[in-house]
C-alpha positions as CSV (number, residue, x, y, z in Angstrom):
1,X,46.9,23.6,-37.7
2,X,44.8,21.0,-39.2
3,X,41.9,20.7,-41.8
4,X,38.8,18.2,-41.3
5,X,36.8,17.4,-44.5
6,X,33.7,15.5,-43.3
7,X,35.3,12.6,-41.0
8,X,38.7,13.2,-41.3
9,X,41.1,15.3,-39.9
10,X,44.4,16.5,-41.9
11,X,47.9,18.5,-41.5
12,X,47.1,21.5,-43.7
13,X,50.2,20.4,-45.9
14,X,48.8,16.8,-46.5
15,X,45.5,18.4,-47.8
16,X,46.0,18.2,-51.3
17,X,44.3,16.6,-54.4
18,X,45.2,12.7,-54.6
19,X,45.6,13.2,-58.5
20,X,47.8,16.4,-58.8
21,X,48.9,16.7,-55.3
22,X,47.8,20.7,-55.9
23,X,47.3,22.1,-52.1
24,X,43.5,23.2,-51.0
25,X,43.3,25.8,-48.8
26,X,39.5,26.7,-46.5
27,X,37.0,27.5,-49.0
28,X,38.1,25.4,-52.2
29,X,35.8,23.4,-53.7
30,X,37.0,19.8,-53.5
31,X,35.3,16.0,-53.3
32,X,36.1,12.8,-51.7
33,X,35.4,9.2,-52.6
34,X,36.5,5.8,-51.0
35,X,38.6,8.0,-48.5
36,X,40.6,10.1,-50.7
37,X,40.3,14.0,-51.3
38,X,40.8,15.1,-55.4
39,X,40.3,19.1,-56.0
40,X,37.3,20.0,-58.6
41,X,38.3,19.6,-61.6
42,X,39.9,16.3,-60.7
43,X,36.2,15.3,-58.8
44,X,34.5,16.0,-61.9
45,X,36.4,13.9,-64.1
46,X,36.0,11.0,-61.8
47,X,32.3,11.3,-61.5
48,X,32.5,12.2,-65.6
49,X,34.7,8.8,-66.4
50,X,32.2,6.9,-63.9
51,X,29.2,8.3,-65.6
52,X,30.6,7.0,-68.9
53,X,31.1,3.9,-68.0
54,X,27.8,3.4,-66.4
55,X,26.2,4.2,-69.2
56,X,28.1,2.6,-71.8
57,X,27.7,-0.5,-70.3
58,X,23.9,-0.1,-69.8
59,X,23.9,1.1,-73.4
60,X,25.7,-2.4,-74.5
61,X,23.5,-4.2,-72.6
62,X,20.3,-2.7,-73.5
63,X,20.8,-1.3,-76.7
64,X,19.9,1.9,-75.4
65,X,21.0,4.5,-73.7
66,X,22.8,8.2,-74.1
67,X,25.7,8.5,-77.3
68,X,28.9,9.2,-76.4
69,X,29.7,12.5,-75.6
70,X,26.1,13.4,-75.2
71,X,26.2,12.5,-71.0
72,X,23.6,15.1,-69.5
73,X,24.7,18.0,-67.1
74,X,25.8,16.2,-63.4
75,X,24.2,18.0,-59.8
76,X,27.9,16.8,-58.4
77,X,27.8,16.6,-54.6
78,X,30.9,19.3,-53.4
79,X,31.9,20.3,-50.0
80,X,33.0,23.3,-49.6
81,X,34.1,22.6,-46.0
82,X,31.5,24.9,-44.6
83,X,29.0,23.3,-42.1
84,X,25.3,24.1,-41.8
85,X,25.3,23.9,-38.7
86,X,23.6,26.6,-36.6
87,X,26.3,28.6,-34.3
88,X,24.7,30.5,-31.4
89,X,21.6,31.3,-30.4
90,X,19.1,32.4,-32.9
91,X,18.1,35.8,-33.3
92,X,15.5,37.6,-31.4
93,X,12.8,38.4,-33.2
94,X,12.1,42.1,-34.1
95,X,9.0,43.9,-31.9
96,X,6.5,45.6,-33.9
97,X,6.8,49.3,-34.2
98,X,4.6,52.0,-32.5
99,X,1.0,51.8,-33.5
100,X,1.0,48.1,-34.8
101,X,-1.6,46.2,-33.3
102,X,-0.8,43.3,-30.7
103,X,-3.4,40.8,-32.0
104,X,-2.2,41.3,-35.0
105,X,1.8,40.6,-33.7
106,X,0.7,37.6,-31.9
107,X,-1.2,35.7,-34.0
């Protein structure tokens, strides 16, 4: 059996975080960059060290800028493995029940 986590494809035993080697399994939260996979909490200290330093350096640069420690709340981008894809046909939609007018359904 096999995992695929957007473009690639791996043995379920290779799936594992590329900072604590922990194993995730269909449904953990995990993130990728430059091609390797890192579970949550590892994902969110990359982003948060990236943050820092992105910031810091604007801060040196421009004398402004957020103090350290105060870095604002991240949306971080996770993939839960779960497409949005649409499987099947889309419902049918329900008829309206006795006494409902037509005109009324159809417009």
């Amino acid at each position: 059996m096999v995992m695929r986590a957007r473009d690639s494809v791996y043995h379920l035993n290779c799936f594992t975080c590329s900072t604590c080697a922990k194993m995730l399994t269909t449904g953990d939260h995990f993130g990728m960059k430059d091609g390797l996979v890192y579970c949550r909490l590892h994902f969110e200290a990359l982003l948060r060290d990236e943050y820092q330093l992105h910031f810091n350096h604007a801060e040196g640069v421009a004398g402004k800028g957020p103090a350290l420690g105060a870095a604002a709340p991240l949306g971080l981008p996770y993939y839960n493995g779960v497409g949005t894809v649409q499987k099947g046909r889309p419902r049918k939609r329900k008829s309206p029940g006795p006494g409902a007018e037509l005109a009324a359904y159809n417009a």
